[in-house]
N, C-alpha and C positions, 0 to 999 in steps of 0.2 A: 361741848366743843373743846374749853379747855381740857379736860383729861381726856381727850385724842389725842390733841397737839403736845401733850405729856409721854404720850406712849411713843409717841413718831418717834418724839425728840431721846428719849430712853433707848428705843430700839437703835437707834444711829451711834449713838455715843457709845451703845454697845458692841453693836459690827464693828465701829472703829477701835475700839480699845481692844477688842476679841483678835482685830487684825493686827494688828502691831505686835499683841503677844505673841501671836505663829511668827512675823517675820523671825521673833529670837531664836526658831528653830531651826532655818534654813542654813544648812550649811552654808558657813564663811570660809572663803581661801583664807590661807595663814601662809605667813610671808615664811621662807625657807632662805638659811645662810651656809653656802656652797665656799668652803675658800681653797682654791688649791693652788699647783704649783705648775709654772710653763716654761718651753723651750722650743724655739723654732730660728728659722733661718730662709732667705730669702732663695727662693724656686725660679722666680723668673720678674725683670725687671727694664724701667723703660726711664732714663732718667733724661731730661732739655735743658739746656742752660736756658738763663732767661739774661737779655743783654742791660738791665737797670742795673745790677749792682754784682760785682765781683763776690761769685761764689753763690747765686744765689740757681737755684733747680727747681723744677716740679717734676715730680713723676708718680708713678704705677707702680706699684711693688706687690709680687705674691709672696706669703710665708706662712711655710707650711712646720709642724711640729706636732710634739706633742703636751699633751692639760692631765695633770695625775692630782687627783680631788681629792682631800683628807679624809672622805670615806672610801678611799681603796679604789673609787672606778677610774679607768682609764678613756682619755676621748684623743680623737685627733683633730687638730686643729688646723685649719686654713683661714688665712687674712689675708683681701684685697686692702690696700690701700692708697691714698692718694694724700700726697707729702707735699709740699711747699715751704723750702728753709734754705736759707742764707746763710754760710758756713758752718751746714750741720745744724741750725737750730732754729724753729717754725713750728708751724701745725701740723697736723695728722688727723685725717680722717677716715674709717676701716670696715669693713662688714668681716665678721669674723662666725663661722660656721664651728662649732665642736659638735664632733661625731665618735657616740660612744659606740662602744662591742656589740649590743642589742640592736644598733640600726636608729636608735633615738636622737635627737639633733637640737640644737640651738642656735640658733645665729642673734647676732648681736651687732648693731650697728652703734660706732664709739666714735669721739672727738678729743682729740687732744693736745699735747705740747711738749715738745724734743728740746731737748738742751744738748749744749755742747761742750767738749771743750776749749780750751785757750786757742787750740793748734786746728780747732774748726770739725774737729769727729763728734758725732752724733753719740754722747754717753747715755742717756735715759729719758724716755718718756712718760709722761703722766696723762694715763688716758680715763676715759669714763666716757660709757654710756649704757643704752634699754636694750633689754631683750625682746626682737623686733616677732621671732617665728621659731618656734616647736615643731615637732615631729615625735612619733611613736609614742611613750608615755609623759613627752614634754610638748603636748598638743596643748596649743591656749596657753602656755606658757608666757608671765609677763612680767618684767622685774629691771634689777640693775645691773651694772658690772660697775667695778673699778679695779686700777691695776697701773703697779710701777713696775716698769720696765727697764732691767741696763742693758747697755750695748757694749756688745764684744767687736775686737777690733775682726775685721776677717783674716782667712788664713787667704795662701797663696792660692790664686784658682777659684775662689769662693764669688760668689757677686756680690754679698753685702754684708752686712753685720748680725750676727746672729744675737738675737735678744734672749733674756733669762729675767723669768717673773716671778720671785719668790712668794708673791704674796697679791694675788685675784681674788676678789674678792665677787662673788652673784650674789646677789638676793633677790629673791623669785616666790612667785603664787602660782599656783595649778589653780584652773576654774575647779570649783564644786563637784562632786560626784552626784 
């Protein structure tokens, strides 16, 4: 009886250790660092004064551009956003879509925070957040972004500030093949 209950006990310890050594095989995502460079400007816009405090707005903004990624590809970019700031300087919250040449896509949903000037203009943002949905060969796609943003004043005619992102940063995993 006892050298049964020796064998059970063997054969388990065995499956189990036999299992843990396959997990080592199973393909791992490996995180991937994406940095590139953006420019857009605002397409369409819906801005409310709110009557608590002098100068203070919420709105909708779209802005559309373009993301040129240090390995050569190019994507276009569209951001919904939704603003709340008090002479130019508040939160931001964004779903941002980039869509490259092959039809592949990423959307990223980000949180952040606008500064301003002395004089109340909206100079830079510091945003961050996950890459929420893929498409084409960014299916399962899941990761981060960050990214500082300046703002340019507008030209006559424009609706808002065109922003310029020198330096985006994604980090991202593809599921397993």
């Amino acid at each position: 009886m006892a050298i049964r209950r020796y064998f059970i006990g063997l054969a388990t310890a065995s499956i189990f250790v036999i299992g843990i050594w396959l997990l080592g095989f199973v393909p791992q995502a490996t995180a991937e660092t994406l940095n590139f460079k953006s420019f857009n400007h605002v397409t369409k816009q819906e801005i409310v004064p709110i009557a608590d405090a002098v100068g203070h707005v919420i709105g909708v903004l779209v802005r559309e551009g373009t993301a040129i990624f240090e390995n050569g590809e190019l994507a276009w970019m569209k951001a919904t956003l939704l603003i709340d700031i008090v002479k130019g300087a508040g939160a931001l919250e964004s779903y941002t879509t980039y869509s490259f040449l092959d039809g592949s896509t990423i959307t990223t949903h980000n949180k952040g925070t606008i500064q301003a000037t002395p004089q109340g203009a909206s100079s830079e943002a510091s945003i961050s957040g996950d890459v929420i949905h893929g498409t084409g060969r960014f299916q399962g796609i899941k990761g981060t972004i960050t990214t500082t943003t300046k703002m340019l004043p507008p030209e006559k005619g424009e609706l808002g500030q065109k922003a310029v992102a020198e330096k985006n940063t994604l980090v991202y995993a593809l599921p397993g093949k």
